[in-house]
DRENVEX-635611 format. One line per 10 residues: number of its first residue (from 1); their letters; for each residue y, z, x of C-alpha. Coordinates in pm, whole numbers. Example, Ala and Ser with C-alpha at 12.3 -4.5 7.8 and 13.67 -1.06 7.14 Angstrom:
2
1 = as = -450:780:1230; -106:714:1367;
# end
This chain:
347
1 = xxxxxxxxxx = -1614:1639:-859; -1560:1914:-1072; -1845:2041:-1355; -1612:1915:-1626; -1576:1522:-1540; -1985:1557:-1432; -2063:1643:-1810; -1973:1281:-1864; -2195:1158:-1669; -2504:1010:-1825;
11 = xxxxxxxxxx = -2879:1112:-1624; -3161:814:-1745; -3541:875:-1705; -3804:594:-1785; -4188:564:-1775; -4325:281:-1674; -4626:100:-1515; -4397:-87:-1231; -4192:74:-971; -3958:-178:-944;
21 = xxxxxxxxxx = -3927:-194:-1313; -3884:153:-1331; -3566:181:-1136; -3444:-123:-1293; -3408:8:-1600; -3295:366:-1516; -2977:187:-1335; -2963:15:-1644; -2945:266:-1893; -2615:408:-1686;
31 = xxxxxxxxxx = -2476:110:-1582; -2118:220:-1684; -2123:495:-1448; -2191:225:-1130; -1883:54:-1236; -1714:188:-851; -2012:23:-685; -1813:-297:-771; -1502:-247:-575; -1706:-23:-302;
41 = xxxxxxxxxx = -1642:-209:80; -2021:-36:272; -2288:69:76; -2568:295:214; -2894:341:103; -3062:656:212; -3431:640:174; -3693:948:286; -3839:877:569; -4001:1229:653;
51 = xxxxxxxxxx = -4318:1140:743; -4540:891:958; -4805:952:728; -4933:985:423; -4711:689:291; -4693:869:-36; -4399:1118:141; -4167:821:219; -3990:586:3; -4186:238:-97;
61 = xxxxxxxxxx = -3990:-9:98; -4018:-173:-290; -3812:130:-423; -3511:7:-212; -3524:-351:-307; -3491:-239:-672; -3168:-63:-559; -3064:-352:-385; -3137:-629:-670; -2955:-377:-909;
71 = xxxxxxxxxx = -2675:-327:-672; -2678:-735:-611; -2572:-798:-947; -2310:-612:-928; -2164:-656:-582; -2321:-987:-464; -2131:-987:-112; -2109:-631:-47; -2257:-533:303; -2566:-317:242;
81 = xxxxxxxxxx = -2724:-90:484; -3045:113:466; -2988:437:704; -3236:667:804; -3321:972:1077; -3684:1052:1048; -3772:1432:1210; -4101:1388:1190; -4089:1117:1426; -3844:1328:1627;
91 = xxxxxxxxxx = -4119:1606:1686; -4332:1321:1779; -4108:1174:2061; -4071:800:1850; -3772:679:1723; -3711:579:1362; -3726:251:1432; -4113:288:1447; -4122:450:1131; -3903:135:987;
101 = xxxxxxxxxx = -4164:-100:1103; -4470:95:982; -4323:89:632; -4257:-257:655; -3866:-184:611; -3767:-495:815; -3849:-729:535; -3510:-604:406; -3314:-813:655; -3519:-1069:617;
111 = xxxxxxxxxx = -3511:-1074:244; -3162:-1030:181; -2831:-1133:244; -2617:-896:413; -2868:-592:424; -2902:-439:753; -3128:-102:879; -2980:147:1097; -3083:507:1218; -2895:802:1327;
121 = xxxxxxxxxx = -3115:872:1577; -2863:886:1870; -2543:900:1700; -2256:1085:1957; -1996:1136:1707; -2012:1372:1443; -1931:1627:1180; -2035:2003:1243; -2123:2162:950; -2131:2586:954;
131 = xxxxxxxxxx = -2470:2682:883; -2644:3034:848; -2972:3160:1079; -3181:3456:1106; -2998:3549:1472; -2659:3450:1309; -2360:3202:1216; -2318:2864:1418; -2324:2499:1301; -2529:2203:1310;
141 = xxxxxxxxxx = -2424:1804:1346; -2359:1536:1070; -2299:1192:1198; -1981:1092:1213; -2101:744:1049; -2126:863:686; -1754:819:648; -1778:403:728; -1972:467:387; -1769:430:94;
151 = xxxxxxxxxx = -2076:481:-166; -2401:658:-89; -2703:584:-264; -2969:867:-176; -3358:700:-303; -3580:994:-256; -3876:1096:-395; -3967:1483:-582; -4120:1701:-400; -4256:2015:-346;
161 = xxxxxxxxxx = -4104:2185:-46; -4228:2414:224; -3899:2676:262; -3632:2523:-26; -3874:2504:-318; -3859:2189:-413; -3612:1898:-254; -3535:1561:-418; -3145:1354:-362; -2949:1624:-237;
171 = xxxxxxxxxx = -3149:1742:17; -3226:1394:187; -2899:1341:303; -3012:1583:515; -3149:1257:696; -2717:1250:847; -2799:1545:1021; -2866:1454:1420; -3256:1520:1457; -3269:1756:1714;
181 = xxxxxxxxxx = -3032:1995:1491; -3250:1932:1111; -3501:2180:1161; -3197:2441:1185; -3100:2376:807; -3416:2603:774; -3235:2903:913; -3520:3003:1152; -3362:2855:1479; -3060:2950:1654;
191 = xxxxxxxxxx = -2756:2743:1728; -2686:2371:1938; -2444:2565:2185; -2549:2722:2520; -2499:3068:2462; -2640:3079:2083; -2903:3373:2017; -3264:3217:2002; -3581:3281:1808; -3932:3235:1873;
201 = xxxxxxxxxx = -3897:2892:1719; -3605:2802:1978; -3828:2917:2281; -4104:2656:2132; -4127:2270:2272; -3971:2078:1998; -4196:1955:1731; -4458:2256:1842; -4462:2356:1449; -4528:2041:1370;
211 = xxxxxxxxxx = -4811:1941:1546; -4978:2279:1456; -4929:2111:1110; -5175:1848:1218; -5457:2011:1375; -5448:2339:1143; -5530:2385:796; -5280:2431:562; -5406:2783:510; -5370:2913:807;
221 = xxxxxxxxxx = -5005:2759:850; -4944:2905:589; -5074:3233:655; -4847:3254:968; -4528:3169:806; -4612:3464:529; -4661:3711:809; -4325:3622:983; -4049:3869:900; -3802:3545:993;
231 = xxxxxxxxxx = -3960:3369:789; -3853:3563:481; -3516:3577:538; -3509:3203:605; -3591:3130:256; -3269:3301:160; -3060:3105:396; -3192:2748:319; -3008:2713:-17; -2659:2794:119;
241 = xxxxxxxxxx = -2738:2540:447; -2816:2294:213; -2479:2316:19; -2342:2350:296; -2405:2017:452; -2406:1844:93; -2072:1860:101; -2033:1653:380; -2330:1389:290; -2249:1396:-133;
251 = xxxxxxxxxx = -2401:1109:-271; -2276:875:-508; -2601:814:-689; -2892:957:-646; -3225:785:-761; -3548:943:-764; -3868:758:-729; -4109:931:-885; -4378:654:-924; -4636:908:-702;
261 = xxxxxxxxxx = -4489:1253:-600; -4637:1516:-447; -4743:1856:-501; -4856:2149:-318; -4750:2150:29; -4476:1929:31; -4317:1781:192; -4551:1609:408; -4894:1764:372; -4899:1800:38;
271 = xxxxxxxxxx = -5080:1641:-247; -4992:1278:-470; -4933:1312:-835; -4910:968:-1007; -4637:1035:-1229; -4517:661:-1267; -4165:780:-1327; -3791:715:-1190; -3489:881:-1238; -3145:796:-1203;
281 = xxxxxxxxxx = -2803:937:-1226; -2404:910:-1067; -2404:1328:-1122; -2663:1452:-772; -2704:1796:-949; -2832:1667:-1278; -3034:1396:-1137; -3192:1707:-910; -3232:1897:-1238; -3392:1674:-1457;
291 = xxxxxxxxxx = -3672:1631:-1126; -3687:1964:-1094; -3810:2015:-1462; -4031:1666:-1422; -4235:1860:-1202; -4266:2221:-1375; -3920:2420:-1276; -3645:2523:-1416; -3336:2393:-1177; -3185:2756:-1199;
301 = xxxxxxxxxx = -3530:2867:-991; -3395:2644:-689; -3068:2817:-473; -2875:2518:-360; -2922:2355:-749; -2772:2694:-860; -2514:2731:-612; -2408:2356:-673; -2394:2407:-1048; -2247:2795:-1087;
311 = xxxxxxxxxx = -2056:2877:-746; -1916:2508:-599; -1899:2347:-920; -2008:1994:-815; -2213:1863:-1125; -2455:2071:-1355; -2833:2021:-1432; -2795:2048:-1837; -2976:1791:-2088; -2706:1681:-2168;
321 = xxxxxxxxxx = -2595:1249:-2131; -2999:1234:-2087; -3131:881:-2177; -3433:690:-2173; -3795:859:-2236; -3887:1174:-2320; -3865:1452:-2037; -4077:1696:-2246; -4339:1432:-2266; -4338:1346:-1922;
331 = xxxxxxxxxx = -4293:1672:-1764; -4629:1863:-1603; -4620:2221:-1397; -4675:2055:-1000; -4886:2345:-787; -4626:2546:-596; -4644:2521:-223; -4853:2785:-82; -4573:3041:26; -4371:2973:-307;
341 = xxxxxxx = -4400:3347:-404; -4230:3414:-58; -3943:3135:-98; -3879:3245:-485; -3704:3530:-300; -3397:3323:-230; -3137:3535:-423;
# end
């Protein structure tokens, strides 16, 4: 898609006291940009499913069955699916399925005709994807399975981020990447193949990061991250990974629940801001953009959004085709994640 046809592209933000009725009307407002969801054969739905808990990271199982109603009226016997590789559960040695149940996902099947869940969580086949690291150039794994997709719907939620800034519909596709390769995106591991260079990270047990997470305070997290030279120079890595594997997992539509985001630091441990807000649009990077000033930045301030926009030319984050309620109304400055100082270093 080049920057020219995305300037058509309308971007809708509403305010509202329902969740449901929130999305609703954002699809609304830009119906005539869903018009190819009507002749489209396999529709996915990508929720976030980072965490096990808080439930505030993930996306409210009533999120998706707003996108699913919308997308029933206008493809009534199109075969849904809801797809989804949680890491977090990775690091935690549970498959996604687990995660599904928790969040009461399999009412979906239940509820509707020709919806079905799936996870990536052992997919063979795939897509590799060049990506950059602190000990050098390799390439992580996409799932071959996006391309049985012929529209992607990516339903995530804004957030504050821990090395990228801030992530919201771009960055969950990231969800297609196998698990045990996601944490590489990051830049501070080493390649899949035998012989690649490690780090520290690489010589850790898998999830070891993680469950330091759990038991430590932010803080002092924190503090260790700051005072890692790899660290740094992971933060200026991230945003090119990110386009990088975009490419391969564009969406189609990206909606953003914002009902409750979270602040701070995101994406899991952060804090909930009740924002009671939803955002919708058929152009990824302005969707992205309009979130990113929702919660206090400017989308230029985030690498992959500015990469997207000025270098690869796949949509743009302007004002411009905005519709519903009033961004400047809504808008409030989220607190940064506590190395944002560190991660603003990106360029």
């Amino acid at each position: 898609m080049t920057q020219k046809m995305a300037q058509k592209k309308k971007a809708a933000i509403v305010y509202g006291e329902g969740r449901k009725g929130n999305i609703n009307k954002c699809l609304s407002l830009i119906r005539e940009d869903l018009e190819p969801i009507k002749t489209a054969k396999n529709i996915l739905i990508k929720p976030n499913l980072v965490a096990l808990k808080p439930d505030f990271a993930n996306t409210n199982v009533e999120a998706i069955e707003a996108v699913i109603e919308f997308v029933r009226e206008l493809a009534p016997d199109t075969s849904i699916t809801v797809g989804e590789s949680s890491a977090t559960a990775f690091y935690r040695g549970l498959p996604t399925t687990d995660v599904f149940k928790d969040y009461d996902y399999y009412r979906l099947e239940k509820k509707y005709s020709k919806v079905s869940l799936t996870d990536f969580d052992n997919d063979k086949d795939v897509i590799e994807s060049p990506i950059h690291s602190v000990v050098g150039d390799t390439h992580l794994r996409i799932s071959k399975r996006i391309q049985e997709f012929d529209y992607k719907i990516s339903l995530s939620i804004p957030k504050t981020h821990n090395f990228a800034i801030a992530t919201f519909g771009i960055k969950n596709m990231a969800g297609l990447v196998l698990r045990q390769d996601m944490a590489m995106i990051h830049g501070m591991k080493g390649g899949i193949e035998v012989d690649a260079p490690k780090t520290l990270l690489d010589k850790l047990p898998p999830g070891t990061v993680s469950k330091m997470r759990r038991k430590l305070p932010n803080w002092f997290i924190n503090s260790l991250f700051r005072s890692y030279p790899a660290y740094r120079k992971s933060v200026k890595m991230i945003h090119r990974n990110i386009v990088g594997f975009a490419k391969r997992t564009w969406p189609d539509l990206v909606v953003l629940d914002g009902f409750v985001c979270m602040e701070g630091d995101g994406p899991v441990d952060g804090t909930s801001v009740n924002m009671k807000v939803a955002i919708a649009s058929t152009d990824p990077v302005k969707a992205d953009g309009i979130a990113a000033r929702l919660i206090g930045f400017e989308p230029a301030e985030i690498g992959y959004l500015y990469y997207l926009q000025n270098d690869e030319h796949m949509g743009e984050y302007s004002m411009d085709n905005l519709v519903g309620d009033d961004l400047n109304k809504l808008k409030r400055k989220f607190k940064r994640h506590g190395t944002y100082d560190i991660q603003s270093q990106w360029r």
